[in-house]
Backbone as CSV, one residue per row, in Angstrom:
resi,resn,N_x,N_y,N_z,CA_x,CA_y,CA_z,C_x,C_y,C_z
1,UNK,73.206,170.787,130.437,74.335,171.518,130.947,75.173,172.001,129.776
2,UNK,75.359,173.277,129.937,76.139,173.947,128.879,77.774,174.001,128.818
3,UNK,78.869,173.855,128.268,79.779,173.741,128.347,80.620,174.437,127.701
4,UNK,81.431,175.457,128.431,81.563,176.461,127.463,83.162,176.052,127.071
5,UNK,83.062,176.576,125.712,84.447,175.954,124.888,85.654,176.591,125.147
6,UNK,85.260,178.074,125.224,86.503,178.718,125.604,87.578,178.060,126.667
7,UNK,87.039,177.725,128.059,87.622,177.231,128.872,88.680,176.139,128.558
8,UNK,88.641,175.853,127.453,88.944,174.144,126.646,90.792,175.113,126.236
9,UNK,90.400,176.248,125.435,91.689,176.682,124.565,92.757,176.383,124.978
10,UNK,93.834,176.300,124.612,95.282,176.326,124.877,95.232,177.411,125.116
11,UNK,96.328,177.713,126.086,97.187,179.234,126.762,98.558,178.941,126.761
12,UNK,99.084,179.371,125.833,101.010,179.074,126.201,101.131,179.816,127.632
13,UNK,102.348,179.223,127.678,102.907,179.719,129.021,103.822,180.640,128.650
14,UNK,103.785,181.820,129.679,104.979,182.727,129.611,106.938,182.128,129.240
15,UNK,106.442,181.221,130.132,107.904,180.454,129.941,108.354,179.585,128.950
16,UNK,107.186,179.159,128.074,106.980,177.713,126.859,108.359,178.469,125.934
17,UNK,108.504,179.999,125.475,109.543,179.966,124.442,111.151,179.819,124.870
18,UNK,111.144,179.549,126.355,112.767,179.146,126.610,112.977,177.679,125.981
19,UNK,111.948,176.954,126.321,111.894,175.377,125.833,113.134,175.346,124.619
20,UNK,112.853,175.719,123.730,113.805,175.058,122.460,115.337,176.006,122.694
21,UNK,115.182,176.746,122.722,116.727,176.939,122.984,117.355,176.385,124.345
22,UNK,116.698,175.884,125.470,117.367,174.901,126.333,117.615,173.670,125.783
23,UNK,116.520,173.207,125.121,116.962,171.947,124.604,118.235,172.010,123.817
24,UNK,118.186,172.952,122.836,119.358,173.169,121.884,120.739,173.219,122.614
25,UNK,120.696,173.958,123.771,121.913,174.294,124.343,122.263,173.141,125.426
26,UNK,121.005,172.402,125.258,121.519,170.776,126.288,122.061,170.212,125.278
27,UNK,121.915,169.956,124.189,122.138,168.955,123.259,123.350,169.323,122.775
28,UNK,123.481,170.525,122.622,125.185,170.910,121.705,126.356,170.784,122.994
29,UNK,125.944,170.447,124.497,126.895,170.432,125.004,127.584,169.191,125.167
30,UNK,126.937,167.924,124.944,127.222,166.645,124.255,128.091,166.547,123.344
31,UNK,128.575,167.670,122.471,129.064,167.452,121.138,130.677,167.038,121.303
32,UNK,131.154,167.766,122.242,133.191,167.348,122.359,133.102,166.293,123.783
33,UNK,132.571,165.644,123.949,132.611,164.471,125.090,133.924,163.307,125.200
34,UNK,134.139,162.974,125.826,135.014,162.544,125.920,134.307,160.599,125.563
35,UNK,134.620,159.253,125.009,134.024,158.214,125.175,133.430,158.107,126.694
36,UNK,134.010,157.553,127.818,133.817,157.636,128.941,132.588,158.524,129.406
37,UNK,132.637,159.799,129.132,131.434,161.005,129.549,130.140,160.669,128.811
38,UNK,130.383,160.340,127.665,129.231,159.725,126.924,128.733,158.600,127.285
39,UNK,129.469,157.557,127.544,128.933,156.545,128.300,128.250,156.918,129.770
40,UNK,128.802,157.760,130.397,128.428,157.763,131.717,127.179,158.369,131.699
41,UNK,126.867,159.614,130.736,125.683,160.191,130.639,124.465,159.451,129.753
42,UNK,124.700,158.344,129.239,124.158,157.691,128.560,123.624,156.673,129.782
43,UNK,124.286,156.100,130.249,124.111,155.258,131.492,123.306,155.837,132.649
44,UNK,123.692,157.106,132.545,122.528,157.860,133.702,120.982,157.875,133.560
45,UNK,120.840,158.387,132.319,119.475,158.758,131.791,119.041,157.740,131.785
46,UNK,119.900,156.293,130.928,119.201,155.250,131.058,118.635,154.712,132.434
47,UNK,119.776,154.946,133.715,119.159,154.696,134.862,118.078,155.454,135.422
48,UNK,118.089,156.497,134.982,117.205,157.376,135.820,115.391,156.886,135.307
49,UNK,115.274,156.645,133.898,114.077,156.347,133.334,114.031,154.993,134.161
50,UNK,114.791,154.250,133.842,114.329,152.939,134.873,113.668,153.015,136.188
51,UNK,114.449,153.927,136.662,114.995,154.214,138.144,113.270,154.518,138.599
52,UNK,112.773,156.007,137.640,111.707,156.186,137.616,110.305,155.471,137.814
53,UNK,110.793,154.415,136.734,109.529,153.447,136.668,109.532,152.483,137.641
54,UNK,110.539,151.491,138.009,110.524,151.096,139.087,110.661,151.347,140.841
55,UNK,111.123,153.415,141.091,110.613,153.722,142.150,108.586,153.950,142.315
56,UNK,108.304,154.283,140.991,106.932,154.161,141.163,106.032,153.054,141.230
57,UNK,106.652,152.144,140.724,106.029,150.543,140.989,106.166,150.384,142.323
58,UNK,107.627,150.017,142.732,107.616,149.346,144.115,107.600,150.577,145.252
59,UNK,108.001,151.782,145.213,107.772,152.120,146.380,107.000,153.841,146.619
60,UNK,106.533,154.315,144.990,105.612,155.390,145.124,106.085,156.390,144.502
61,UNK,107.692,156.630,144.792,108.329,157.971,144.544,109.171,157.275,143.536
62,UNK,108.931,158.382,141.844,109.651,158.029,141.092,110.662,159.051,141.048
63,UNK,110.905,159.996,141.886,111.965,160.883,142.085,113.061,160.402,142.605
64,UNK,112.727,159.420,143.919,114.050,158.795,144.034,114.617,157.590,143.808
65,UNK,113.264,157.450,142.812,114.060,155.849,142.108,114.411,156.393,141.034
66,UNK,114.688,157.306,140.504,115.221,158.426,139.254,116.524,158.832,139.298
67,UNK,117.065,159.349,140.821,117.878,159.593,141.226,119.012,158.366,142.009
68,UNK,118.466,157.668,141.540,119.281,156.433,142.470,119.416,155.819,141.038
69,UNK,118.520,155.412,140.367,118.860,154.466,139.115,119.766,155.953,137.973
70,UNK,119.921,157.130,138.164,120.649,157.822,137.554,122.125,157.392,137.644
71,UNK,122.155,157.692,139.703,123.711,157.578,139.801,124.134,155.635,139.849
72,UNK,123.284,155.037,139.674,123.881,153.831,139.401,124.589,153.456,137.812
73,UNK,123.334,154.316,136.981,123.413,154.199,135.562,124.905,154.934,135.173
74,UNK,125.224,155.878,136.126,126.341,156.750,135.384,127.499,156.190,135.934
75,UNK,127.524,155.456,136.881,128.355,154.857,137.292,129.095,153.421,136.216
76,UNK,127.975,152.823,136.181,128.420,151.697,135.596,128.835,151.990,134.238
77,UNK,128.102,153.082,133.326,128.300,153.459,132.139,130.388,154.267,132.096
78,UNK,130.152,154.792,133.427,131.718,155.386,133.123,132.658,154.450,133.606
79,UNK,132.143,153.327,134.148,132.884,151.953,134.357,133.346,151.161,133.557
80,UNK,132.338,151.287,132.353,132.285,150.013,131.669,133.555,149.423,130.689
81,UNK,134.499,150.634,130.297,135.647,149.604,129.976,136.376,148.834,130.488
82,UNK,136.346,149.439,131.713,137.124,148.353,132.866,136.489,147.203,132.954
83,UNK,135.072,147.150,132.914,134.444,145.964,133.454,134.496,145.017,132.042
84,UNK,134.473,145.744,131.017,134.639,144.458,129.720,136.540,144.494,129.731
85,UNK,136.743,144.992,130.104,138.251,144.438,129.662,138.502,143.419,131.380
86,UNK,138.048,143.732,132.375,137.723,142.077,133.187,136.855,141.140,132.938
87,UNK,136.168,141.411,132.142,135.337,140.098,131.876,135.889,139.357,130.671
88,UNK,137.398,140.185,129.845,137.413,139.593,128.686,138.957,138.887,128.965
89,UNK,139.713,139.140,130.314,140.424,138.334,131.021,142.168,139.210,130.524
90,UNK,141.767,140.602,130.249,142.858,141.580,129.458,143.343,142.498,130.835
């Protein structure tokens, strides 16, 4: 059986050259954040990757364990001075 190589090539996608200037323009909008916003968006992503892996473990869909461990993550992240200044008895 013959296998032809061509079929193998890479083909960019029409759309592949927006890639880096979205990224760029996600990343510079991070730059004047407030502490709090940074935490909260830090806390999201972190939830959402979790969120991900453990909606696909336990129940299939890592979309809405993405979206649930997001808004938990951003929650607690834009929480969190409050919660260390109660845990530190201030």
């Amino acid at each position: 059986m013959k296998v032809n190589i061509r079929t193998w090539e890479h083909r960019p996608r029409k759309s592949s050259w927006l890639i880096i200037p979205l990224c760029v323009l996600a990343l510079s909008g991070c730059a004047n954040m407030s502490p709090t916003g940074q935490r909260a968006l830090s806390g999201g992503a972190i939830g959402a990757a979790g969120g991900a892996v453990l909606g696909t473990v336990a129940a299939g869909n890592p979309a809405v364990g993405a979206a649930v461990g997001g808004a938990v993550g951003a929650g607690v992240g834009a929480a969190l001075p409050k919660i260390e200044r109660t845990l530190n008895g201030n």
